[in-house]
N, CA, C and O of each residue as an XYZ file, in Angstrom:
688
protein
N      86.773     96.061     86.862
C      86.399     95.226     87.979
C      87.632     94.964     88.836
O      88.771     94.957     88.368
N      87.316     94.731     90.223
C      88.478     94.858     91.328
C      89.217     93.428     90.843
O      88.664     92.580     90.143
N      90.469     93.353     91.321
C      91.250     92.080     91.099
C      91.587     90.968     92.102
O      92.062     89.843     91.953
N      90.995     91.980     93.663
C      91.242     91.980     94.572
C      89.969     91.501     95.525
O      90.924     91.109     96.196
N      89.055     91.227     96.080
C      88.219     91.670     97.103
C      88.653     92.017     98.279
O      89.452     91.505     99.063
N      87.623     93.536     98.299
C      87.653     94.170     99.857
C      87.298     93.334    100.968
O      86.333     92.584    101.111
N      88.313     93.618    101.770
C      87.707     93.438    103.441
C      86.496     93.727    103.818
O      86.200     94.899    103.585
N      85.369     92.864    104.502
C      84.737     93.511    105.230
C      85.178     93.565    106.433
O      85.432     92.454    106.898
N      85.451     94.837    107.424
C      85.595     94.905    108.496
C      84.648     94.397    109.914
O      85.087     94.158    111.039
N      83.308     94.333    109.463
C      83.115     93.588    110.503
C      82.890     92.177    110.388
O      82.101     91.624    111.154
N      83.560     91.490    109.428
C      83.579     89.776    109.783
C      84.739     89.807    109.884
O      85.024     88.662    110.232
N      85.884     90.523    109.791
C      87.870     90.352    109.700
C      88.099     89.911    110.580
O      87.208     89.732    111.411
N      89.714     89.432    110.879
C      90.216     88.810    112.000
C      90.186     89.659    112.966
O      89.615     90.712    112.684
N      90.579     89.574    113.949
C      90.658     90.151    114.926
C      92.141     91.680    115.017
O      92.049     92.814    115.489
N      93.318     90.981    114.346
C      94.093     91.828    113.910
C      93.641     92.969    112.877
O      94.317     93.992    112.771
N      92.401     92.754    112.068
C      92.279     93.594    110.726
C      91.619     94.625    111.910
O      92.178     95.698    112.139
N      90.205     94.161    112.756
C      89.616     94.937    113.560
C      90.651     95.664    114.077
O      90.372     96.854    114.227
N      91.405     95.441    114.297
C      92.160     96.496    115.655
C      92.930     97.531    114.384
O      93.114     98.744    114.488
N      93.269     96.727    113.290
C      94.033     98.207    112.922
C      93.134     99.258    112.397
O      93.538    100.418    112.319
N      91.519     98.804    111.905
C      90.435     99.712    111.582
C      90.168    100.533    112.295
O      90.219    101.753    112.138
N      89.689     99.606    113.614
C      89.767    100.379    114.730
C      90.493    101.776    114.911
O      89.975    102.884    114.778
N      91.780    101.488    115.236
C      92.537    102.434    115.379
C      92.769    102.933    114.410
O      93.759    103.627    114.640
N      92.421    103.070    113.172
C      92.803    103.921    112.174
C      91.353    105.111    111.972
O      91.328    106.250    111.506
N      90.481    104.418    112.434
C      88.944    105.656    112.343
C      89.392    106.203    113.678
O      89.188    107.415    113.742
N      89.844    105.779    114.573
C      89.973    106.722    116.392
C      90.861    107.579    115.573
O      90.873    108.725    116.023
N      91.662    107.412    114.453
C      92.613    108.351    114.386
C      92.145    109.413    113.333
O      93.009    110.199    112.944
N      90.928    109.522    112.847
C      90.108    109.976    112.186
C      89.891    110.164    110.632
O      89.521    111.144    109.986
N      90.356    108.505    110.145
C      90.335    108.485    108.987
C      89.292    107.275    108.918
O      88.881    106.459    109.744
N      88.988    107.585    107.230
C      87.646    106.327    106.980
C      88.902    105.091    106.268
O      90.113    104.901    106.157
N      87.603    104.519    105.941
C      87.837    102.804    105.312
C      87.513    103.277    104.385
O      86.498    103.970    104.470
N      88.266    103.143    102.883
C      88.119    103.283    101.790
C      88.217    102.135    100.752
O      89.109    101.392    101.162
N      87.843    101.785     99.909
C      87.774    100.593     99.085
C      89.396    100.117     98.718
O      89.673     98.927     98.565
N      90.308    101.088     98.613
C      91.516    100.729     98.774
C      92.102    100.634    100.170
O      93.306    100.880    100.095
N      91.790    100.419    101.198
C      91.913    100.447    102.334
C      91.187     98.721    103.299
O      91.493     97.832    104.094
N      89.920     99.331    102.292
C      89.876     97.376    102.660
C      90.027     96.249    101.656
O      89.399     95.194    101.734
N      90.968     96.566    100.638
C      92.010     96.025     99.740
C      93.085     95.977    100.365
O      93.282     94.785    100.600
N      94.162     96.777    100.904
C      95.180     96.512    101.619
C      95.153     95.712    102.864
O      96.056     94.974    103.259
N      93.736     95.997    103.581
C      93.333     94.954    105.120
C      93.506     93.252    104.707
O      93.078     92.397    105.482
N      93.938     93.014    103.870
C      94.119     91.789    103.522
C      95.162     91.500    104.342
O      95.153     90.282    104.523
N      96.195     92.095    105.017
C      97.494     92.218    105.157
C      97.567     93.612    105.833
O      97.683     94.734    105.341
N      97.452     93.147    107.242
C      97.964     94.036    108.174
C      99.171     95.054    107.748
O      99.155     96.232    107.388
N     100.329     94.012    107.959
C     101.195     95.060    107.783
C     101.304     96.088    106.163
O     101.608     97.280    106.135
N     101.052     95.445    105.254
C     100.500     96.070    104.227
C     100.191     97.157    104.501
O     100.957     98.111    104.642
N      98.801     97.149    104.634
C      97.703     98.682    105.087
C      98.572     99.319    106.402
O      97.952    100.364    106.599
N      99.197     99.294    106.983
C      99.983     99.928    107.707
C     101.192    100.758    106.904
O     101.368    101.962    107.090
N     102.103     99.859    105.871
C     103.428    100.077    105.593
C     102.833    101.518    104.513
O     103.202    102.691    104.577
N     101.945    100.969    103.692
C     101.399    102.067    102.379
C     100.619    103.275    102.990
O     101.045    104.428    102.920
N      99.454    102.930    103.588
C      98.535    103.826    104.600
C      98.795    104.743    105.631
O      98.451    105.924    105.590
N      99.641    103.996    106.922
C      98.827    104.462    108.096
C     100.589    105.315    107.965
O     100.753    106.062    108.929
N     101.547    105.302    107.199
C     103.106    105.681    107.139
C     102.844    106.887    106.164
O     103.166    108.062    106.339
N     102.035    106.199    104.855
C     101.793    107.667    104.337
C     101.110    108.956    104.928
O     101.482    110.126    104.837
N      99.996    108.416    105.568
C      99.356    109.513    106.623
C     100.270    110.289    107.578
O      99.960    111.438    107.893
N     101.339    109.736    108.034
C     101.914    110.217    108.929
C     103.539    111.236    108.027
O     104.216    112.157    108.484
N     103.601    110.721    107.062
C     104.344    111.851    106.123
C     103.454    112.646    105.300
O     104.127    113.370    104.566
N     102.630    112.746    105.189
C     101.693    113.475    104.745
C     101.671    114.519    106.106
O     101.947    115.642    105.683
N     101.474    114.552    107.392
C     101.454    115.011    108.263
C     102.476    116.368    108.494
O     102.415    117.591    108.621
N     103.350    115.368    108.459
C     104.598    116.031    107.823
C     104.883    117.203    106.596
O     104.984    118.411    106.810
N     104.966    116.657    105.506
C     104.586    117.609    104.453
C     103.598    118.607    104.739
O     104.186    119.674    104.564
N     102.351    118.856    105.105
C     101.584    119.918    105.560
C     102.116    120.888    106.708
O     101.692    122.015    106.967
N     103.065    120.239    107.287
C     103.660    120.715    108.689
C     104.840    121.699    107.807
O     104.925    122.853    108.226
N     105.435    121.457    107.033
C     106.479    122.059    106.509
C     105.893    122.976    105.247
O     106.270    124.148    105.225
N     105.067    122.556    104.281
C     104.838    124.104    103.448
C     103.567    124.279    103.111
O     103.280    125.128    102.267
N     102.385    123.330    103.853
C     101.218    124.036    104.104
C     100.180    122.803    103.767
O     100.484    121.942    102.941
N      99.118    122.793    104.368
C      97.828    121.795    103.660
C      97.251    121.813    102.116
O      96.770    121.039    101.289
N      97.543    122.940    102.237
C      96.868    123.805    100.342
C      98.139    123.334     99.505
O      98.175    122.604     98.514
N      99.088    123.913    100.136
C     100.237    122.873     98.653
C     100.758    121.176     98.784
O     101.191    120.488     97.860
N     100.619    120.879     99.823
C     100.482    119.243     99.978
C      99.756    118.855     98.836
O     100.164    118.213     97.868
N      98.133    119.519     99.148
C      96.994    118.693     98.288
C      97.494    118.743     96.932
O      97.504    117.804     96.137
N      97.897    119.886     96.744
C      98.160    119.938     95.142
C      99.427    119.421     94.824
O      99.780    119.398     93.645
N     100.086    119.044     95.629
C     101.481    117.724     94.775
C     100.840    116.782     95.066
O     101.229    115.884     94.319
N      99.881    116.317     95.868
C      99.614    114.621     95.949
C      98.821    114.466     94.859
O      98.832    113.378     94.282
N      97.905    115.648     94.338
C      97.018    115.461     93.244
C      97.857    115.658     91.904
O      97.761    114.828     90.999
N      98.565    116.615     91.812
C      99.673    116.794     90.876
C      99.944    115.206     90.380
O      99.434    114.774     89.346
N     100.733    114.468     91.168
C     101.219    113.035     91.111
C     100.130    111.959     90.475
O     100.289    111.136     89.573
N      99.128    112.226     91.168
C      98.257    111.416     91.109
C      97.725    111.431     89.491
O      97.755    110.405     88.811
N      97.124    113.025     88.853
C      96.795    113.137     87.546
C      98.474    112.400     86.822
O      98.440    111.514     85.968
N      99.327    112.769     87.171
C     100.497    111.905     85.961
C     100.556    111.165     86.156
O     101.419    110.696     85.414
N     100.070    110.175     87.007
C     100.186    108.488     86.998
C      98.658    108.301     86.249
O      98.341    107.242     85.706
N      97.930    109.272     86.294
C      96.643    108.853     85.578
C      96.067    107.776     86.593
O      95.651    106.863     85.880
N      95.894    107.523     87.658
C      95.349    107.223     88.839
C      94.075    107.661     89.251
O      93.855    108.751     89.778
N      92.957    106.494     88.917
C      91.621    107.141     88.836
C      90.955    107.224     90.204
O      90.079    108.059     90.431
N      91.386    106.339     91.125
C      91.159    106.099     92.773
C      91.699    107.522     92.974
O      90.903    108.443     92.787
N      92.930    107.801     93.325
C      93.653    108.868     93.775
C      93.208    110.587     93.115
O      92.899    111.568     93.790
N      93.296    110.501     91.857
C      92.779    111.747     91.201
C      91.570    111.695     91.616
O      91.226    112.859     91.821
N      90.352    110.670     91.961
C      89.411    110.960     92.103
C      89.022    111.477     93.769
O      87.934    112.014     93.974
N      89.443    111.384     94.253
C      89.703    111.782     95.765
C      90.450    112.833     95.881
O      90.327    113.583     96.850
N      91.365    113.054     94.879
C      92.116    114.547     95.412
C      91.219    115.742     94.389
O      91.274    116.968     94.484
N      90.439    114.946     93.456
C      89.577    116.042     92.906
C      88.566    116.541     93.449
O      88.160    117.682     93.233
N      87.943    115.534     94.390
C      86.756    115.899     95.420
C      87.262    116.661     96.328
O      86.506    117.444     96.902
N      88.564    116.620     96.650
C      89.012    117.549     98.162
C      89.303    119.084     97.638
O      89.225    120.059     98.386
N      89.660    119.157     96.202
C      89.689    120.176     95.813
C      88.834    120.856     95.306
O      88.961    122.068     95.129
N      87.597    120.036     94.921
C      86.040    120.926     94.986
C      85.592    121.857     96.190
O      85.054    122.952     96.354
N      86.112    120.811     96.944
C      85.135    121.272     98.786
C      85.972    122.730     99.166
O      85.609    123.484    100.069
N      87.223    122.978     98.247
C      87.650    123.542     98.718
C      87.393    124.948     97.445
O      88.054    125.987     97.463
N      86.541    124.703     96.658
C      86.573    125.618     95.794
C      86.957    125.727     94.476
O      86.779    126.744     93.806
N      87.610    124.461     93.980
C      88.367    124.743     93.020
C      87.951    123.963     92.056
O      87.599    122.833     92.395
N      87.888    124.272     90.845
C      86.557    123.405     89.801
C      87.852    123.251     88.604
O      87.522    122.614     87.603
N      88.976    123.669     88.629
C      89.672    124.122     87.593
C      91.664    124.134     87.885
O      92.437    125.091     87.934
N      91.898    122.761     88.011
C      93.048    122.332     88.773
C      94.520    123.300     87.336
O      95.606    123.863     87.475
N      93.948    123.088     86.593
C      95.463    123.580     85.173
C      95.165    124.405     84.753
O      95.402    124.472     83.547
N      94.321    125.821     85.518
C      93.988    127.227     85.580
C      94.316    128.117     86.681
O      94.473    129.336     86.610
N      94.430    127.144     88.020
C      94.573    127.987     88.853
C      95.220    128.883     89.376
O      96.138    129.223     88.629
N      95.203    129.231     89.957
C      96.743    130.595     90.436
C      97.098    130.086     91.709
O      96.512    130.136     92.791
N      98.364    129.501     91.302
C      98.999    129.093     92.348
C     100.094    130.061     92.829
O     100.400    131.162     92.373
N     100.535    129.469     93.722
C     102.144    130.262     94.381
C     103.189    129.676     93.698
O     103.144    128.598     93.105
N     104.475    130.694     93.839
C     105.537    129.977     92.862
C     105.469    128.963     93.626
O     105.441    127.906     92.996
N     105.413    128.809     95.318
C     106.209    127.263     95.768
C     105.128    126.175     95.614
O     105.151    125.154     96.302
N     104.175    126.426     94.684
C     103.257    125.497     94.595
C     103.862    125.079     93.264
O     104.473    124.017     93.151
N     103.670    125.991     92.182
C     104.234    125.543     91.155
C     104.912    124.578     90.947
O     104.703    123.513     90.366
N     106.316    125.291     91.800
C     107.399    124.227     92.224
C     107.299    122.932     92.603
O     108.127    122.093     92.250
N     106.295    122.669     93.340
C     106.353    121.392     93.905
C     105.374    120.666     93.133
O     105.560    119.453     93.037
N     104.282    121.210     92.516
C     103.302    120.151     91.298
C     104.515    120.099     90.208
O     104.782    118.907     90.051
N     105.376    120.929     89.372
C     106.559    120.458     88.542
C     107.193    119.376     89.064
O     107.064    118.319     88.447
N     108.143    119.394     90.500
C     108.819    118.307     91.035
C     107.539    117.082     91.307
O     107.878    116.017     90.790
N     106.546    117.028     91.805
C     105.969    115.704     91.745
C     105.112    115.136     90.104
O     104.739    113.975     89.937
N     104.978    116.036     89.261
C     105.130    115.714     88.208
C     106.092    114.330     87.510
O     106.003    113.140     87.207
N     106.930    115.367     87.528
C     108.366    114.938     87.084
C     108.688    113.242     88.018
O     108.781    112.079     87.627
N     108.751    113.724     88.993
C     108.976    112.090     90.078
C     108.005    110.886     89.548
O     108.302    109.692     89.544
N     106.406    111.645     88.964
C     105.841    110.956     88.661
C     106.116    110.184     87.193
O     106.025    108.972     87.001
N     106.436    111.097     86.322
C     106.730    110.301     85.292
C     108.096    109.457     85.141
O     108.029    108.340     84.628
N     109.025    109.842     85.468
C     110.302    109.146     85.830
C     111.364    109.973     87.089
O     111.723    111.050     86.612
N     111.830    109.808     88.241
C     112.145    110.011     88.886
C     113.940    110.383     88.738
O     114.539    110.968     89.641
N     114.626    109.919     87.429
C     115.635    110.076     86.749
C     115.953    111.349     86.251
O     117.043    111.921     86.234
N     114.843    111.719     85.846
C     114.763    113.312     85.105
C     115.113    114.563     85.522
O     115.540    115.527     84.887
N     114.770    114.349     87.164
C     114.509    115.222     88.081
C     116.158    116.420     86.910
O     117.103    115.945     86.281
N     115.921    117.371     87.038
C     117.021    118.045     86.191
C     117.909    118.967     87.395
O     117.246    119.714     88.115
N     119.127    118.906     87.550
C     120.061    119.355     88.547
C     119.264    120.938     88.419
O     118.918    121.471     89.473
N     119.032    121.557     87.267
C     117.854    122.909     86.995
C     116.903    122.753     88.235
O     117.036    123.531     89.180
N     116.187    122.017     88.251
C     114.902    122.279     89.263
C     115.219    121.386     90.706
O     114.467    121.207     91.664
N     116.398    120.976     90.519
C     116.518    120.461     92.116
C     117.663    121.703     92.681
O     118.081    121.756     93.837
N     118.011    122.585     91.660
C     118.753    123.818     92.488
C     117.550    124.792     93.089
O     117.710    125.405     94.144
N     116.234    124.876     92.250
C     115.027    125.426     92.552
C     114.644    125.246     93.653
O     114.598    126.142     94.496
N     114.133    123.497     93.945
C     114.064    123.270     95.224
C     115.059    123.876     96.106
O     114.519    124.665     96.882
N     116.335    123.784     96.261
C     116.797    123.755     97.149
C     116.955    125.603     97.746
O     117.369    126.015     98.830
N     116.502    126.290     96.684
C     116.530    127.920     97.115
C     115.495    128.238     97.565
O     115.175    129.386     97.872
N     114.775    127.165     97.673
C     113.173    127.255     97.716
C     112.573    126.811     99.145
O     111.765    127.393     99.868
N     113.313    125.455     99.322
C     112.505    124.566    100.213
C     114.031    124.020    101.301
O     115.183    123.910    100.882
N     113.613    123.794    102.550
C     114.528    123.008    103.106
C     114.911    121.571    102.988
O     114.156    120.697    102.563
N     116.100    121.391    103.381
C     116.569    120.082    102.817
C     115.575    118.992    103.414
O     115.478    117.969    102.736
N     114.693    119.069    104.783
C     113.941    118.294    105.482
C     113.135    118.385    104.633
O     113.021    117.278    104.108
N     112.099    119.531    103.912
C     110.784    119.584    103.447
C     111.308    119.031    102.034
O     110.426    118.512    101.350
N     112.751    119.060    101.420
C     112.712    118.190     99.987
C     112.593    116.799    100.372
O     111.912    116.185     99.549
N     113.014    116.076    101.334
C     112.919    114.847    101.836
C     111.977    114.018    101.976
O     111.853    112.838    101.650
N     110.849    115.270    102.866
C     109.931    114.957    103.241
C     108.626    114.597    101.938
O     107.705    113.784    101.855
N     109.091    115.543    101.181
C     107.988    116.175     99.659
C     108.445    114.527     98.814
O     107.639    113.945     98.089
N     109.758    114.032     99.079
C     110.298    113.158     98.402
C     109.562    111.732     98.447
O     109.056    110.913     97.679
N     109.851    111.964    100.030
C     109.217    110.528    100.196
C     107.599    110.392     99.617
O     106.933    109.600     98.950
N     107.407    111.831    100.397
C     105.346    111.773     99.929
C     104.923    111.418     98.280
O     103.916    111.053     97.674
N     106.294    111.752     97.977
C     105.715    111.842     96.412
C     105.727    109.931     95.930
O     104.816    109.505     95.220
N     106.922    108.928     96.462
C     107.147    107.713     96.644
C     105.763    107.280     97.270
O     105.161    106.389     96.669
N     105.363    107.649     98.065
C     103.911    107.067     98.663
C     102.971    106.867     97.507
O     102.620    105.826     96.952
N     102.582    108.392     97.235
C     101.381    108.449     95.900
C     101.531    107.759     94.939
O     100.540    107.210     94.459
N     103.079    107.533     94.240
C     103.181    106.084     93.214
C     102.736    104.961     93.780
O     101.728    104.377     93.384
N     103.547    104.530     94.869
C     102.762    103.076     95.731
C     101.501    103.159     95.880
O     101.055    102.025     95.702
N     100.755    103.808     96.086
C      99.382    104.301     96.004
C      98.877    104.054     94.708
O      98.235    103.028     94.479
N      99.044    104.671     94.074
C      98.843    104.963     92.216
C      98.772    103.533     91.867
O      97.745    103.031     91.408
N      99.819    102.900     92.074
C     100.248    101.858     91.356
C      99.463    100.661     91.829
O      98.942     99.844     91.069
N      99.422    100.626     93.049
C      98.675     99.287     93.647
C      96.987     99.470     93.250
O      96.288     98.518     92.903
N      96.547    100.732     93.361
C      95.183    100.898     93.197
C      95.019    100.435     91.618
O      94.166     99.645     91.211
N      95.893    101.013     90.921
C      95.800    100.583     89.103
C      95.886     99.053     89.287
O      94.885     98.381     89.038
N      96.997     98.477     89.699
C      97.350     97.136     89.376
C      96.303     96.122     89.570
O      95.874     95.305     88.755
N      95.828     96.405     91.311
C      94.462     95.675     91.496
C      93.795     96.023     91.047
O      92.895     95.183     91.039
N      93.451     97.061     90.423
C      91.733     98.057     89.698
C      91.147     97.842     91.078
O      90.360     96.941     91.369
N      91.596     98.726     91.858
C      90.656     99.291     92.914
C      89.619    100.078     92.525
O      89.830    101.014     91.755
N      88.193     99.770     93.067
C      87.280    101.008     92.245
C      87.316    102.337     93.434
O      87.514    102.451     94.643
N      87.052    103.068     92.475
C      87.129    104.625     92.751
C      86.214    105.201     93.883
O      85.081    104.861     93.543
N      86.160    105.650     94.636
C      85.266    106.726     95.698
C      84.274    106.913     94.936
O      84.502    106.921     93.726
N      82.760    107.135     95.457
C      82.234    108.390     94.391
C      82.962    109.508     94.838
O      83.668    109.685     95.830
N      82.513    110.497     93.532
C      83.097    111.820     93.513
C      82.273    112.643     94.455
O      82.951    113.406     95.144
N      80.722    112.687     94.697
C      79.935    113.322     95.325
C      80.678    113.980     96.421
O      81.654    113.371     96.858
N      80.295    115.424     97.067
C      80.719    115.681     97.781
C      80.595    115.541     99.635
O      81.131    115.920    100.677
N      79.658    114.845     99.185
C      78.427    114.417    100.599
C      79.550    113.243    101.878
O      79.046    112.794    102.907
């Protein structure tokens, strides 16, 4: 059970409206963790509308298809049932029934190992696989992969802490 109650957006202040507002013009939904963070404007801005926009990023630098699979990567090692459950639905729609079978690319590999790893302790990272990255990936796209991967814990973590409930999985 939530720890938290959601926003409803249409009784909110007038500030919650405008950032909903502008966050569906920008073509994203309201999600149950989303009107958990509307409690607090800047909140749902600092976690949300910042991760969206490095997320943006990350796809811009080594593709939409390996984004999804480090944010989901992260998400299964935090054991994050909100997050895994949303990056498991995006990876149905897209075909894929079978996430720790698939045939990936080495630079996919690479980057579900590194957000792995960030996920379970961020200490670990081994001078071994951050020489990987770096033969691999540019110093902007390790940065960028860095921060994204910092988002999905803040993510992970707030959705666990409050027990945000989960999306359905349906694909509809």
């Amino acid at each position: 059970m939530a720890r938290i109650s959601m926003i409803d957006p249409e009784t909110a202040s007038p500030a919650v409206k405008e950032a909903v507002k502008k966050h569906l013009a920008d073509g994203y939904r309201i999600t149950n963790e989303k009107r958990t963070l509307l409690h607090n404007v800047p909140s749902f801005e600092a976690l949300e509308v910042q991760s969206y926009a490095v997320d943006r990023e990350l796809q811009r630098l080594v593709g939409e298809r390996a984004a999804n699979f480090f944010e989901y990567a992260i998400s299964i090692e935090n054991e994050c049932i909100v997050c895994t459950t949303y990056f498991a639905k995006l990876l149905r729609s897209m075909g894929i029934t079978d996430f720790d079978s698939f045939d990936f690319t080495e630079e996919e590999k690479l980057m579900i190992e590194y957000g792995r790893i960030i996920a379970k302790d961020p200490k670990q990272v081994s001078d071994e696989l951050f020489a990987r990255l770096r033969s691999t990936f540019s110093e902007e796209a390790i940065v960028v992969m860095t921060t994204m991967a910092v988002f999905m814990v803040a993510n992970n973590y707030f959705n666990d802490a409050l027990r945000v409930e989960p999306e359905p999985l349906s694909l509809s």
